[in-house]
C-alpha positions as CSV (number, residue, x, y, z in Angstrom):
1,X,0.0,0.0,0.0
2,X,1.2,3.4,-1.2
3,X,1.9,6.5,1.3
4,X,-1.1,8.5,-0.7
5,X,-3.6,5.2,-0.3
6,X,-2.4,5.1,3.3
7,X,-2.8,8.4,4.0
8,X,-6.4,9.4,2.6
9,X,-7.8,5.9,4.8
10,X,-6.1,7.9,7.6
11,X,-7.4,10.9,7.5
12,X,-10.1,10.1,5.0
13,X,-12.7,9.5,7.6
14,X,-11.8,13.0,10.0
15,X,-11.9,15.2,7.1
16,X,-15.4,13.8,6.3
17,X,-16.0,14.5,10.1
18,X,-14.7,17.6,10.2
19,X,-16.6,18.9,7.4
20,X,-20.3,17.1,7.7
21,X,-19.8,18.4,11.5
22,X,-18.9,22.3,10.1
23,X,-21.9,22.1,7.9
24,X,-24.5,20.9,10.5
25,X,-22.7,23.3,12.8
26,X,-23.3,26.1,10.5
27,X,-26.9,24.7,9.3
28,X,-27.9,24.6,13.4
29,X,-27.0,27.9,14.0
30,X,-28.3,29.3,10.4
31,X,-32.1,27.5,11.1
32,X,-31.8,27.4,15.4
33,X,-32.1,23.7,15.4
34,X,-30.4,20.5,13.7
35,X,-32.0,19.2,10.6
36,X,-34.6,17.5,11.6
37,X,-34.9,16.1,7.5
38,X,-33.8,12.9,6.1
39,X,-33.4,15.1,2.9
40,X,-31.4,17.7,4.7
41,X,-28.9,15.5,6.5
42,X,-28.2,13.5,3.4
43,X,-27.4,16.4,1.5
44,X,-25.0,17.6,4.2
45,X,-22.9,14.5,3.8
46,X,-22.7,14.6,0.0
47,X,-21.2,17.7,0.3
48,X,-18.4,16.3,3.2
49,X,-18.2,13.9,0.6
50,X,-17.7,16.1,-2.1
51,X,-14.9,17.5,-0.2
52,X,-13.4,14.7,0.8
53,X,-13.0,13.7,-3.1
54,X,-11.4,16.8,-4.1
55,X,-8.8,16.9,-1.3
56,X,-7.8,13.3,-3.2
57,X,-8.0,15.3,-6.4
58,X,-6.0,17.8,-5.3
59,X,-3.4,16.4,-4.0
60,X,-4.1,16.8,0.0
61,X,-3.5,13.1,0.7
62,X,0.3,13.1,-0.9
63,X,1.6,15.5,1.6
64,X,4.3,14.7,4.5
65,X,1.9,17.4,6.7
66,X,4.3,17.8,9.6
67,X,7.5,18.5,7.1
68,X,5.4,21.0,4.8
69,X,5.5,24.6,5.2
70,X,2.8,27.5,5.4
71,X,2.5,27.5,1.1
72,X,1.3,23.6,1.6
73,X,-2.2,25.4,2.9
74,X,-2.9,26.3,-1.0
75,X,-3.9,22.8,-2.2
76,X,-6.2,23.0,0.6
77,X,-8.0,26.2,-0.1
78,X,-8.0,24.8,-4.1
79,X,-10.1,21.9,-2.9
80,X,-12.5,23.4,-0.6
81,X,-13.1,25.8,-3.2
82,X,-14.0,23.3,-6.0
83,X,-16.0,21.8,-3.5
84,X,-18.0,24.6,-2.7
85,X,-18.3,25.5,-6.2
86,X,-19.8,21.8,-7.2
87,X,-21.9,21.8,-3.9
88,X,-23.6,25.5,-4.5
89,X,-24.4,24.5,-7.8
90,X,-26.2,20.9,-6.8
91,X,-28.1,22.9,-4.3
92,X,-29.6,25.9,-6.8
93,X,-30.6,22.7,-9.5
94,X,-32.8,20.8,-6.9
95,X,-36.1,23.0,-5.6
96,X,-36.9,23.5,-2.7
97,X,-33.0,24.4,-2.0
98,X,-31.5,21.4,0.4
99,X,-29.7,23.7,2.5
100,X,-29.5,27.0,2.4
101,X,-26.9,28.9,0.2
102,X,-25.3,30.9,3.3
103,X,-24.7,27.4,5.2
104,X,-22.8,26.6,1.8
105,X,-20.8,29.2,1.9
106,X,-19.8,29.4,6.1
107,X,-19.9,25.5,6.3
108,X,-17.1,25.4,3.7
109,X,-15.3,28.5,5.5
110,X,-15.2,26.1,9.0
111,X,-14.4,23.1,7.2
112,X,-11.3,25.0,6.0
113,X,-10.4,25.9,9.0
114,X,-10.7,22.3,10.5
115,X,-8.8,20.7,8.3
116,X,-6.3,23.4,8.2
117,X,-5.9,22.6,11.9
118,X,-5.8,19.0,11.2
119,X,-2.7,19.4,9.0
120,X,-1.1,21.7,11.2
121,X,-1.8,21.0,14.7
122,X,2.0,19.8,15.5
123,X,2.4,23.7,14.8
124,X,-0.2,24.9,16.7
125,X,0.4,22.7,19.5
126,X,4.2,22.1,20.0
127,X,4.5,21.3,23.2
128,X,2.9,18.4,22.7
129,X,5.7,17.3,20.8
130,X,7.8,17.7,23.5
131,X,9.6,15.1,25.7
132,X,7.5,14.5,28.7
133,X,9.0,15.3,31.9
134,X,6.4,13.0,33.4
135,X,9.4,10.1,33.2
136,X,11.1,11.0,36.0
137,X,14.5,11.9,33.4
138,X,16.9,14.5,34.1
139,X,16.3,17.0,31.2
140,X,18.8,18.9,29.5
141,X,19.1,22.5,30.4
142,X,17.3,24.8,27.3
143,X,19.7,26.5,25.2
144,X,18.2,30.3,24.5
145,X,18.7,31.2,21.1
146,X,18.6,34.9,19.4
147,X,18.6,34.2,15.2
148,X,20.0,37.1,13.2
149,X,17.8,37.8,10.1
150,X,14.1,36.8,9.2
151,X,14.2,35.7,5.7
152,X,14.3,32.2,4.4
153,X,17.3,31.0,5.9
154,X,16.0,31.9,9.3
155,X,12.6,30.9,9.1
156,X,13.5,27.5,8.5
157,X,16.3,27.3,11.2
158,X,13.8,29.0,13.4
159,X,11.3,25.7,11.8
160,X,13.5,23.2,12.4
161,X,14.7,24.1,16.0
162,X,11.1,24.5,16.7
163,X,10.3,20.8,15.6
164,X,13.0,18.3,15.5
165,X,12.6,16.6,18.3
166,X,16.5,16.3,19.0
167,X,16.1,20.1,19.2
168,X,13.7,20.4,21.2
169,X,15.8,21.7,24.1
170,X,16.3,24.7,21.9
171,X,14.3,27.8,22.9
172,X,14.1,30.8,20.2
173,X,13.5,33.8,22.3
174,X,13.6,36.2,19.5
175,X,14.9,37.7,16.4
176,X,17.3,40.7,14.9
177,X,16.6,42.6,12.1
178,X,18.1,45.8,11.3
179,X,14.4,46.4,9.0
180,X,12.6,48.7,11.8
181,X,8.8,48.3,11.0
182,X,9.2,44.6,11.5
183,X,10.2,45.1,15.1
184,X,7.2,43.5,17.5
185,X,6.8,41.6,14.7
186,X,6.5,37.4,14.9
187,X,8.5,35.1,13.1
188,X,7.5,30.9,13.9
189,X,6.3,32.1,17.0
190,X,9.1,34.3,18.6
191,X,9.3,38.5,18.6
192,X,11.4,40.8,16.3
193,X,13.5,42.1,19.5
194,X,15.5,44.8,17.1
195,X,18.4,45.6,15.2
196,X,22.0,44.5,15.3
197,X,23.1,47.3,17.5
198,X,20.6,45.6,20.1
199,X,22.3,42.3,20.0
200,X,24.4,42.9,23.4
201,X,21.3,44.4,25.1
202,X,19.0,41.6,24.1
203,X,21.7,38.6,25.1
204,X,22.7,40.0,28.3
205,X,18.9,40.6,29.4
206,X,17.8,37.5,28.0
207,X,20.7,35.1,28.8
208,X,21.3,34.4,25.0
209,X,23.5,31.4,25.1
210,X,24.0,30.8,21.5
211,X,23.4,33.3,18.3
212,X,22.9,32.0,15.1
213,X,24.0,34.2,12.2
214,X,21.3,33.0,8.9
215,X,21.9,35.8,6.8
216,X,22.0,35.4,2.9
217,X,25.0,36.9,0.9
218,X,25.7,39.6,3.6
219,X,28.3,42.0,2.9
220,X,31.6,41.4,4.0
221,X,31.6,44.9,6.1
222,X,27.9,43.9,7.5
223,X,29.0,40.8,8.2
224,X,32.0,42.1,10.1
225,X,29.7,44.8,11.7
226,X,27.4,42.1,12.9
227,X,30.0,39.6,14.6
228,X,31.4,42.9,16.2
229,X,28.2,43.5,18.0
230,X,28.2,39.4,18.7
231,X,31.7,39.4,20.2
232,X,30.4,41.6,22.8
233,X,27.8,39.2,24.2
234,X,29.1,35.6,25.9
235,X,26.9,33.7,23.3
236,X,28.4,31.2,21.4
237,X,28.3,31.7,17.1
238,X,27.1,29.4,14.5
239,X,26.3,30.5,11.1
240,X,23.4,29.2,8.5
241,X,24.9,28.1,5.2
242,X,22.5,29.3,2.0
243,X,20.9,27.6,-0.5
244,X,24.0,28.6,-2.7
245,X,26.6,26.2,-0.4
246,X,24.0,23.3,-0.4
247,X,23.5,23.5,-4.1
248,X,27.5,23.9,-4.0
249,X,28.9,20.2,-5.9
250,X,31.6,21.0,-4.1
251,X,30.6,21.4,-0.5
252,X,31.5,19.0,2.1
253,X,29.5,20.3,5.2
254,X,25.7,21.4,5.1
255,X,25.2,21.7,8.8
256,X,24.9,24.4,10.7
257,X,28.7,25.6,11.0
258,X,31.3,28.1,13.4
259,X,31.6,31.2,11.7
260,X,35.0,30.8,9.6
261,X,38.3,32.6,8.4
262,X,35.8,33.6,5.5
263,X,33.5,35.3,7.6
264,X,36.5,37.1,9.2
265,X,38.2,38.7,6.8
266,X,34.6,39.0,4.6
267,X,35.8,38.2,1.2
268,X,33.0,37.5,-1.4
269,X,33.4,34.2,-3.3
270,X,33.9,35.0,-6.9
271,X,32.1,32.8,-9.1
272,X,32.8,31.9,-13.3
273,X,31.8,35.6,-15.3
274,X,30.0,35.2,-18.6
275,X,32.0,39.0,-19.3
276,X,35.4,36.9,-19.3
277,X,35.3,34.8,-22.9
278,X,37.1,31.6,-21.3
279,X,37.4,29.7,-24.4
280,X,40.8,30.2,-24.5
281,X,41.9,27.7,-21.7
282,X,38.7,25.4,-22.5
283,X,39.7,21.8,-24.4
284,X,43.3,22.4,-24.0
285,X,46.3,20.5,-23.1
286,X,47.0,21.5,-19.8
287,X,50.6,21.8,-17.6
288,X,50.1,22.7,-13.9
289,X,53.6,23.0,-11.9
290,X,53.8,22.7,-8.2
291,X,49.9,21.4,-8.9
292,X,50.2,19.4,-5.8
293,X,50.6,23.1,-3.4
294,X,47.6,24.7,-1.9
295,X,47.0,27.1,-5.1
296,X,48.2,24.6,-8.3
297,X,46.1,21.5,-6.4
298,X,42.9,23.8,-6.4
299,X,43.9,25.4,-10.4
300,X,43.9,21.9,-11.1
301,X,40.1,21.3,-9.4
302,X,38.8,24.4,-11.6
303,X,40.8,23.8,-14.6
304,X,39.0,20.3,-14.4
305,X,35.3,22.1,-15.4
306,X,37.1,23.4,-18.2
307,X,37.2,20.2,-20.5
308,X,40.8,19.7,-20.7
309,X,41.9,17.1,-23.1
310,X,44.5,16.3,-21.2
311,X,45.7,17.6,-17.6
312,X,49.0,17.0,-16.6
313,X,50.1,17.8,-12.9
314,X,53.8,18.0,-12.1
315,X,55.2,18.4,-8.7
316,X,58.8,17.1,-6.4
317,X,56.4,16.1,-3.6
318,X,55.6,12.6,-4.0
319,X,53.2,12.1,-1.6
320,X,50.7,14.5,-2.4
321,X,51.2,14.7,-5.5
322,X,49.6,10.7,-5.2
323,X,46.4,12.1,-3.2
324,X,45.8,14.7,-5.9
325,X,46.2,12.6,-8.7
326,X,43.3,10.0,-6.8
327,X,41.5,12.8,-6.0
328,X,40.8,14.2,-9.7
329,X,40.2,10.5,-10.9
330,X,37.9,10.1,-8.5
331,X,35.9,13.6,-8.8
332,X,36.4,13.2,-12.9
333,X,36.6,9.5,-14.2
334,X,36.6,10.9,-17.3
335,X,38.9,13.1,-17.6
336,X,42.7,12.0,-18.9
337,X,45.4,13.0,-16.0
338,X,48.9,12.5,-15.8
339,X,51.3,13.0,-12.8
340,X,54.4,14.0,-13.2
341,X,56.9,13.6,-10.8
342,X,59.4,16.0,-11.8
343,X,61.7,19.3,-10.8
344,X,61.2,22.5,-12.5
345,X,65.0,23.7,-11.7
346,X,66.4,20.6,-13.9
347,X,66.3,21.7,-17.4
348,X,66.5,18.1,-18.6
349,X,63.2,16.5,-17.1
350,X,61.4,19.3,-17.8
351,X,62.3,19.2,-21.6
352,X,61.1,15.3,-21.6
353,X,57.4,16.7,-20.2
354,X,57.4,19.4,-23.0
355,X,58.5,17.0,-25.2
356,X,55.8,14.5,-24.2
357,X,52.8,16.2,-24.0
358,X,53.6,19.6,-25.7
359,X,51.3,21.1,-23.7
360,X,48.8,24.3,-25.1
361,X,48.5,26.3,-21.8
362,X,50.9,26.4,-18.8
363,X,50.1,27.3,-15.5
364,X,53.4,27.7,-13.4
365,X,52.7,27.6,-9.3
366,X,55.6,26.1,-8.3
367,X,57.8,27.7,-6.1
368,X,59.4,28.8,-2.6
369,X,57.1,31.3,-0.6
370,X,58.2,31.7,2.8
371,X,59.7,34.7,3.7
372,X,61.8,34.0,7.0
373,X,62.8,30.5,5.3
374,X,64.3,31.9,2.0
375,X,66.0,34.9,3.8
376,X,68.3,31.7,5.7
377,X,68.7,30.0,2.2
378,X,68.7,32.8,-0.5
379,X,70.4,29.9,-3.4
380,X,67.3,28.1,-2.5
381,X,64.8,30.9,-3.6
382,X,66.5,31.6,-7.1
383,X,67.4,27.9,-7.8
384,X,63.3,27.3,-7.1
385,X,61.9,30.4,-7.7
386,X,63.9,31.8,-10.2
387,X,65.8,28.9,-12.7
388,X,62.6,27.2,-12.2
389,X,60.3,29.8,-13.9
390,X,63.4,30.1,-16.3
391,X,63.2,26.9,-17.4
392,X,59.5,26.2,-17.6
393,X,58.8,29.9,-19.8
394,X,61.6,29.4,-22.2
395,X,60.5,25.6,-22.6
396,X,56.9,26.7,-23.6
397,X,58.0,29.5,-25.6
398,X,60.1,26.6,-27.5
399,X,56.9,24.2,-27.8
400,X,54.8,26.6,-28.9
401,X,52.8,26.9,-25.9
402,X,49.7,29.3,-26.6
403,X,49.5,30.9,-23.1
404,X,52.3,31.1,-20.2
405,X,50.6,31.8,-16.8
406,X,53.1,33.0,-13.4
407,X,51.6,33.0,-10.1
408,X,53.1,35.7,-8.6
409,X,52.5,37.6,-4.8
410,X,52.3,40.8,-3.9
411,X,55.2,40.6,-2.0
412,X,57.2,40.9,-5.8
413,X,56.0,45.1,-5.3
414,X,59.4,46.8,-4.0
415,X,60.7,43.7,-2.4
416,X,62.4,44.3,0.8
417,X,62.9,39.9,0.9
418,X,64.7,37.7,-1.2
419,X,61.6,35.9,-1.5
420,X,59.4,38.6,-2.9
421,X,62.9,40.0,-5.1
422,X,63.1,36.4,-6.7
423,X,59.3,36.6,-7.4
424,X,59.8,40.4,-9.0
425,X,62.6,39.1,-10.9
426,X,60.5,36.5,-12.1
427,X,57.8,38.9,-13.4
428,X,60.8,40.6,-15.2
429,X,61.8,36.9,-17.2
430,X,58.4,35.8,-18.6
431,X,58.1,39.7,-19.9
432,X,61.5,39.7,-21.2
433,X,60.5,36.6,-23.0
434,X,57.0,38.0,-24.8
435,X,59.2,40.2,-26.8
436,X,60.5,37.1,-28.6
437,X,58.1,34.7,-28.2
438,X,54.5,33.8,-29.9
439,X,53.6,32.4,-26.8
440,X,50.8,35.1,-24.8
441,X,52.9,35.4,-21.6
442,X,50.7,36.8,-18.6
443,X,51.6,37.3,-14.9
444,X,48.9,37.5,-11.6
445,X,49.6,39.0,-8.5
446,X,47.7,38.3,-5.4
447,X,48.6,38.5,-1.7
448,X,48.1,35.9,0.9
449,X,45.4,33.1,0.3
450,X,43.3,31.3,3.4
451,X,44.0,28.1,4.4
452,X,47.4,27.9,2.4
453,X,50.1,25.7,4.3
454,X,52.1,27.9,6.4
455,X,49.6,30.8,6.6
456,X,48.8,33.0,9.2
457,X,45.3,31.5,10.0
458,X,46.3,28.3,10.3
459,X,48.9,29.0,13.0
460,X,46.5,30.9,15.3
461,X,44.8,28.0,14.8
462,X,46.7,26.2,16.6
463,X,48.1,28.0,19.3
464,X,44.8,28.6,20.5
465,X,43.9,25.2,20.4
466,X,47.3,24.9,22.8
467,X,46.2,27.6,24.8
468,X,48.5,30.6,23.7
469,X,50.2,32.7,23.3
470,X,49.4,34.0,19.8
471,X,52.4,35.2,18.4
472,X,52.0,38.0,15.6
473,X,55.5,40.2,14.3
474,X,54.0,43.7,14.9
475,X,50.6,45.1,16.5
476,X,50.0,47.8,13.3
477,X,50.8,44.8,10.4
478,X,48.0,44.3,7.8
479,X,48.2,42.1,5.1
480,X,45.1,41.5,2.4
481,X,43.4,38.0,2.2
482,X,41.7,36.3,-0.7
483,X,39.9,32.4,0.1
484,X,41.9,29.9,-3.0
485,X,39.3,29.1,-4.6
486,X,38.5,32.7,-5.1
487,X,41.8,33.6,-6.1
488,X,42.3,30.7,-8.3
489,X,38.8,31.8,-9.8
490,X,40.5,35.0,-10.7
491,X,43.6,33.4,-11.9
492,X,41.8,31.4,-14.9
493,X,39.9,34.7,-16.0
494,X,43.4,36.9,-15.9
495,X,44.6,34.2,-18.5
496,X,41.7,34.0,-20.8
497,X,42.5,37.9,-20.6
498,X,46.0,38.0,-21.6
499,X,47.7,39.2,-25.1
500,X,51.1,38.7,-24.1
501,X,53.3,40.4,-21.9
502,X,50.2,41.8,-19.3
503,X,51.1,41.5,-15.4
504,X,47.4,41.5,-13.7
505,X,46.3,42.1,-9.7
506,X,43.6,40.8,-8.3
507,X,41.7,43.3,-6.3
508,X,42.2,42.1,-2.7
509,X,39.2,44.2,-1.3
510,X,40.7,45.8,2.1
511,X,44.1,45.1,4.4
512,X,43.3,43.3,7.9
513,X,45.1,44.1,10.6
514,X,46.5,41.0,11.6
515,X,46.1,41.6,15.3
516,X,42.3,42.6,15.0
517,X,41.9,38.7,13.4
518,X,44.1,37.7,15.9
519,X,41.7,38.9,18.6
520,X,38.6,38.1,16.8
521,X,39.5,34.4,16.1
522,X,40.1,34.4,20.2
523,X,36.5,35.9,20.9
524,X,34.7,33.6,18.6
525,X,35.7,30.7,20.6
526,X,34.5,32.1,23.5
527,X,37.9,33.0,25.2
528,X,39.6,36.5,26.2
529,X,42.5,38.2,24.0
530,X,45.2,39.1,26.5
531,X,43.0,37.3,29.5
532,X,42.0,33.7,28.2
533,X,44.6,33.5,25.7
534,X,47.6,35.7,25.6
535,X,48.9,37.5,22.5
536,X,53.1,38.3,22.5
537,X,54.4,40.8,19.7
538,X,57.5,39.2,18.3
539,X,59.0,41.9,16.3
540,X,58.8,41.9,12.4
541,X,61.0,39.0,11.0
542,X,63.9,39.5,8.4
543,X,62.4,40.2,4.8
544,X,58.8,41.3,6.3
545,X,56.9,44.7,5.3
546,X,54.6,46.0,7.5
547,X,52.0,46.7,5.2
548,X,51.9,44.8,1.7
549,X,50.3,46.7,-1.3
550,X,49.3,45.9,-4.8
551,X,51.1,47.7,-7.4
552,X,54.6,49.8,-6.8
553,X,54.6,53.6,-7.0
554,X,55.5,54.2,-10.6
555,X,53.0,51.3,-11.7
556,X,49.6,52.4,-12.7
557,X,46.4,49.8,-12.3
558,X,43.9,50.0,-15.1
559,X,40.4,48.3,-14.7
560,X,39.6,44.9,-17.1
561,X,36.2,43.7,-18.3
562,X,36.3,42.2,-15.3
563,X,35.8,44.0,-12.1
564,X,38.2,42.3,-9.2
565,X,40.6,41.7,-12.2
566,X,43.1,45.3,-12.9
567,X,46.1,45.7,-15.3
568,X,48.9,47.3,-14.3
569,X,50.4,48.9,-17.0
570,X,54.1,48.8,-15.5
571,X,57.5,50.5,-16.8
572,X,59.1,48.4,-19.8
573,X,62.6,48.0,-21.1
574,X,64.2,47.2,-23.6
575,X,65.1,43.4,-24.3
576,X,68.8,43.0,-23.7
577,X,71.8,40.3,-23.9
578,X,72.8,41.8,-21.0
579,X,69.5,41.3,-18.7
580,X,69.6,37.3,-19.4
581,X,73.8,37.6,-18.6
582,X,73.3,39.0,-15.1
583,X,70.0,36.2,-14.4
584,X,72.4,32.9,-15.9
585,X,75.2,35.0,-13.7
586,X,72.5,35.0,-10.2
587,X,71.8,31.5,-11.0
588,X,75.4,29.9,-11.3
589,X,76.1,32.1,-8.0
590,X,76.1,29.6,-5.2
591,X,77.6,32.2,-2.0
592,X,74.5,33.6,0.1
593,X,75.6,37.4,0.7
594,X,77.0,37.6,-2.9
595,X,73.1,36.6,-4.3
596,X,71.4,39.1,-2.0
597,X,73.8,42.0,-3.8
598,X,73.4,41.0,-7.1
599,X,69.4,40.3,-7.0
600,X,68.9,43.4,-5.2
601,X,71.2,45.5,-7.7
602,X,69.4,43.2,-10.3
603,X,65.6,44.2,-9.3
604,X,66.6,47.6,-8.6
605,X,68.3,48.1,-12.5
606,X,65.3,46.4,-13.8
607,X,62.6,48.9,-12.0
608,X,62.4,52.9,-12.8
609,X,63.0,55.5,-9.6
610,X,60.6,58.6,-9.9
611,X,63.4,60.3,-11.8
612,X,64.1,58.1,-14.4
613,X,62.3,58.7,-18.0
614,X,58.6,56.4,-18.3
615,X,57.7,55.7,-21.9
């Protein structure tokens, strides 16, 4: 037996109840006395009957009642409707009238009502979905929850607390919504209390012990706003994902989640923009160095929607190099992928890849990026960073290559590290090459990515977990933030945008003070900066700037089709004999001091002062 057969032998028999006892209700009250007429009475139950068969016609008796929503009332009021409409007719063709016209009419308004009731008495009545006490049980102390926001994402949190019964010791006591008519206002039972600037008020006096955040595509700065008002309260905060992360292929957690890094620092993810014509990287051989890292594993993820014909991923680290390579399989069995277990510094293996797979678009990720590291080994930054991207460009300007993609870091604009002076300097090699190449060589600077191995967030991570201190350089450093997949995102548009020799940035949005996420990340697990959890200023380490930016001072940043995407029209020189002398002369270098000189001098010739002539 179906669930719809089940169902209308269920509730079948009550909704003929409901409405033969609404129309002798109404027909008692209409005539001061119950029918006293056989003819009367059985008219009154072909028209419950009536009903009954048009609640099966319209769908009444497929319903899951206590998981449907307010809309679910429509098929309802369809029904009744057709009911009344067949039932007013029946009673003007027969003479003298059955029952009167008015009884018609208020009979079917009750019966509405009553079987409106039916459906939704678990709302009406929700305490009597509640665990009984009566047992003699402990029971769990409530949990008093204030919801920020009314839409859609809150209404059904607000639902779902409300009736799953391993929520029930969840009590809503209100909502916050900066909207001001909808203040005294109900939502699923519980007051609009006021506006975000309320939120510590409302908690303290109310004993909020947990806030949930269900706000659709807020703005990074109200967003920001918002937890700033939380972070005054003792409340713990959890945060509603949208319909856009559930819908999200690529989401691994639907449940209601801590608020995140992303939440922090505010960034907007960037989706694919039908401005950007991206059929320039799509069906293409693709080559993907250091594709194994935290931004070349991910460029391999999104290149993969892109229909490569082949992808090829090349990377020294062995191991997970391995868990990329099983990952793509297994997210696209069809696609053809090849791992390459390979160096970009020898010259050699890198010529058997080209010469294997010759491929049509390079990406090249691989590379050194910690600062503090590559200031104690210099030779390792220019053999990794430098003969690396020396190798891989001149290789795919050899094979014919159609586009040449560097990832550099904002850490390139008037280096003060070796690490960020290799990067520059490789900038300087890929343009150097476009001026004798067919290959469209392009360049992308962005500054530090979320989540990357090594980063900032990661560490606070886990010296909070330990129980402190935080350690941060300097209590004025900011640095700007971008999430990889957004950055990545930005990355494949910047190539499809390229005609050779361009150096893009990626607009960052706005610079975070690293101590202000520092102290945030502390609050948000419900600890004290400087109490709970101590923070110690180190001092800024050898190479470090204080405050990164995105383009030097005699660069100038031009807006693209695409809006988070700029091109920075930078100074050019002339291609020389005597620029590739001085990098072969770096490379073959091998004493520490002696490479700091000459890549400083070799930067610093290679980048205008505000005196020298700009074309």
């Amino acid at each position: 037996m179906n669930y719809r057969t089940r169902s209308f032998l269920i509730n079948a028999p009550l909704d003929f109840a409901v409405a033969s006892g609404a129309y002798l209700l109404t027909f008692s009250i209409r005539l001061i006395g119950l029918p006293s007429s056989e003819f009367h009475i059985t008219f009154i139950l072909l028209a419950a009957l009536i009903l009954v068969a048009n609640l099966w016609i319209f769908g009444v008796y497929k319903r899951l009642w206590d998981q449907t929503s307010g809309h679910g009332v429509l098929p309802i009021v369809r029904a009744v409707s057709a009911a009344t409409i067949i039932t007013l007719v029946l009673s003007l063709l027969q003479f003298p009238r059955p029952i009167p016209l008015s009884v018609v009419l208020v009979g079917s308004l009750l019966s509405l009502s009553g079987l409106v009731a039916l459906r939704y008495r678990s709302r009406m009545f929700p305490s009597a979905r509640r665990a009984d006490p009566s047992n003699g049980a402990a029971q769990p102390p409530h949990t008093k929850v204030l919801i920020v926001g009314t839409g859609k994402l809150a209404q059904n949190m607000a639902y779902q607390l409300r009736h799953t019964a391993a929520l029930q010791t969840y009590t809503i006591v209100g909502f916050i919504d900066d909207d001001q008519p909808k203040h005294g206002m109900y939502v699923e039972g519980a007051p609009v209390l006021g506006d975000r600037q309320a939120i510590p008020t409302i908690a303290q006096a109310h004993g909020i012990d947990l806030i949930i955040l269900a706000l659709k595509n807020a703005a990074g700065d109200d967003f920001r706003d918002i937890l700033t008002y939380c972070e005054n309260t003792s409340a713990r905060l959890k945060v509603v994902p949208d319909v856009d992360t559930l819908l999200n292929p690529s989401a691994t957690d639907y449940r209601l989640r801590d608020v995140n890094i992303d939440d922090l620092v505010g960034r907007t993810i960037v989706t694919r923009s039908d401005i950007v014509d991206m059929t320039p990287i799509t069906c293409k051989l693709v080559l993907v160095t250091g594709a194994a890292g935290s931004i070349g594993s991910e460029l391999s993820r999104q290149i993969a929607a892109y229909k490569p014909t082949h992808l090829v991923l090349l990377d020294s680290n062995e191991s997970d190099l391995h868990d990329m390579h099983i990952d793509l399989r297994s997210r696209y069995p069809e696609l053809p992928v090849t791992p390459v277990l390979g160096d970009v510094t020898l010259h050699a293996e890198m010529r058997a890849v080209f010469e294997q797979f010759k491929p049509q678009i390079v990406f090249h990720c691989a590379a050194y990026k910690h600062v503090p590291m590559l200031e104690r080994y210099p030779q390792k930054a220019i053999q990794a960073n430098v003969l690396g991207t020396k190798n891989v460009a001149e290789l795919a300007s050899e094979y014919h290559a159609e586009r040449f993609v560097l990832i550099s870091t904002d850490k390139a604009i008037d280096p003060s590290s070796v690490m960020g002076a290799s990067k520059r300097l490789c900038e300087l090699i890929v343009y150097h090459l476009q001026s004798e190449s067919q290959t469209r060589f392009g360049a992308v600077r962005f500054g530090n990515v979320l989540g990357s191995r090594g980063s900032v967030v990661p560490m606070f991570t886990r010296q909070i977990d330990a129980g402190g201190p935080v350690t941060i350089t300097d209590p004025n450093m900011t640095r700007f933030f971008m999430t990889i997949p957004e950055a990545v995102n930005l990355v494949l548009h910047a190539a499809c945008l390229t005609h050779g020799g361009e150096l893009f940035v990626l607009n960052m949005g706005e610079s975070v003070r690293i101590v202000k996420l520092a102290e945030r990340m502390i609050r948000l697990r419900g600890l004290r900066p400087y109490t709970d959890i101590p923070i110690e200023f180190i001092g800024i380490r050898p190479g470090e700037k204080l405050h990164e930016a995105l383009y030097m001072e005699h660069e100038e940043a031009e807006p693209t089709i695409h809006p988070q995407i700029l091109h920075v029209k930078h100074w050019k020189s002339e291609f020389s004999d005597e620029f590739w002398t001085q990098v072969n002369c770096l490379i073959d270098t091998p004493d520490p001091e002696t490479i700091r000189k000459q890549l400083e001098q070799l930067v610093r010739l290679q980048t205008p002062t505000q005196e020298d002539p700009q074309p």
